[in-house]
C-alpha positions as CSV (number, residue, x, y, z in Angstrom):
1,X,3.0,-2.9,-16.0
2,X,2.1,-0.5,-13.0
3,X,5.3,-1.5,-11.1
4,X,7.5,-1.0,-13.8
5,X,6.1,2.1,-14.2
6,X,6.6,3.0,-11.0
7,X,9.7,1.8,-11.1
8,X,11.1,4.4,-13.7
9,X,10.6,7.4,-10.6
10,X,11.8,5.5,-7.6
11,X,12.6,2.2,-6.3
12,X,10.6,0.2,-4.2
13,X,12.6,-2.4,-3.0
14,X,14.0,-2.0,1.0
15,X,11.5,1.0,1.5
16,X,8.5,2.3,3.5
17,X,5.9,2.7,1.2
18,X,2.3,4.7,2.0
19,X,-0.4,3.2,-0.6
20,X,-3.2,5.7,-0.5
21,X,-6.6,4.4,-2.1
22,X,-4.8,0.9,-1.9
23,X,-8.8,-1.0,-3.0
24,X,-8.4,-4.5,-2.7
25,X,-5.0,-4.8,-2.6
26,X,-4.6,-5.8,-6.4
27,X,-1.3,-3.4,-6.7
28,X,-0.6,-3.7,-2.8
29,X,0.6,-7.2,-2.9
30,X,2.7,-7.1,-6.4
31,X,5.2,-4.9,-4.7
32,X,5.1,-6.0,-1.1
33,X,7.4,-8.7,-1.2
34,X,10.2,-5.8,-2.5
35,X,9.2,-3.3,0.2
36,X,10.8,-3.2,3.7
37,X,7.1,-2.3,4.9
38,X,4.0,-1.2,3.5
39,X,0.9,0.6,5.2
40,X,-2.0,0.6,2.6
41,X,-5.2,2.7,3.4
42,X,-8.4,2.7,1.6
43,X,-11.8,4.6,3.1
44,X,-13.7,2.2,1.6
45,X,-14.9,-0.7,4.3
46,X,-15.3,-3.5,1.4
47,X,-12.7,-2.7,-0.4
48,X,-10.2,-3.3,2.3
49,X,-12.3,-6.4,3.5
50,X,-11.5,-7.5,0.5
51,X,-7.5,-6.6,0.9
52,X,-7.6,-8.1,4.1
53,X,-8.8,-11.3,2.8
54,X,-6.3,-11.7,0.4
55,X,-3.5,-10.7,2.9
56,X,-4.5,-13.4,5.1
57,X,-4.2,-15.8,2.0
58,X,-0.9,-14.6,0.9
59,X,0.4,-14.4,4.3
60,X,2.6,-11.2,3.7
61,X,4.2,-10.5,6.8
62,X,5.0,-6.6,5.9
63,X,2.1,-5.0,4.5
64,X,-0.2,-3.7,7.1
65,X,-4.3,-2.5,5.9
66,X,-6.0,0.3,7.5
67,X,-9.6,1.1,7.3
68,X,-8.6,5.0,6.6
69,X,-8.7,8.4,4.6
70,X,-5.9,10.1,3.7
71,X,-7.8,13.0,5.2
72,X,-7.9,10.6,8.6
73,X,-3.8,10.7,8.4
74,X,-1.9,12.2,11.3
75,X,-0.1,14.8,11.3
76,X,3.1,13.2,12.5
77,X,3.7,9.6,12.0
78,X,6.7,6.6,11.3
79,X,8.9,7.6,8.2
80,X,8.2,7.1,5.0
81,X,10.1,6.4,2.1
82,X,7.6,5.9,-0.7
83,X,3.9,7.5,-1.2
84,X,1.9,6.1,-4.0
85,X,-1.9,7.0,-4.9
86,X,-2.9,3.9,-6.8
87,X,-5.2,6.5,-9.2
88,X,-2.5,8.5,-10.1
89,X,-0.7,6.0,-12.7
């Protein structure tokens, strides 16, 4: 249901997509396969444990995890396409 409702503001397939508070990667990996690439951040160390774990199971070759804050984000950085804050829907 969350990607569909995503889906009704912007497309996800062939972009660069920022996940802020991406958690354990529940949403993360619905969408990746769609995405051209996919950084997803969480501040929280267990959560993305967690999302790491289940990357290494799925073997998704384009989403990347980061052990950060949105607060922690540069100031300049690669392109994006897409941002999505996982609490906002």
């Amino acid at each position: 249901m969350e990607i569909r409702l995503i889906e009704r503001f912007t497309t996800l397939k062939g972009r660069r997509i920022l996940e802020v508070g991406c958690g354990d990667g529940r949403l993360t990996f619905q969408y990746a396969r769609a995405a051209r690439e996919v950084l997803a951040i969480d501040p929280a160390r267990l959560s993305i444990e967690d999302a790491l774990d289940e990357h290494a199971a799925l073997r998704v070759a384009n989403v990347t995890l980061r052990l950060r804050s949105i607060e922690q984000w540069p100031a300049r950085g690669a392109p994006l396409d897409v941002a999505l804050f996982r609490w906002s829907l």
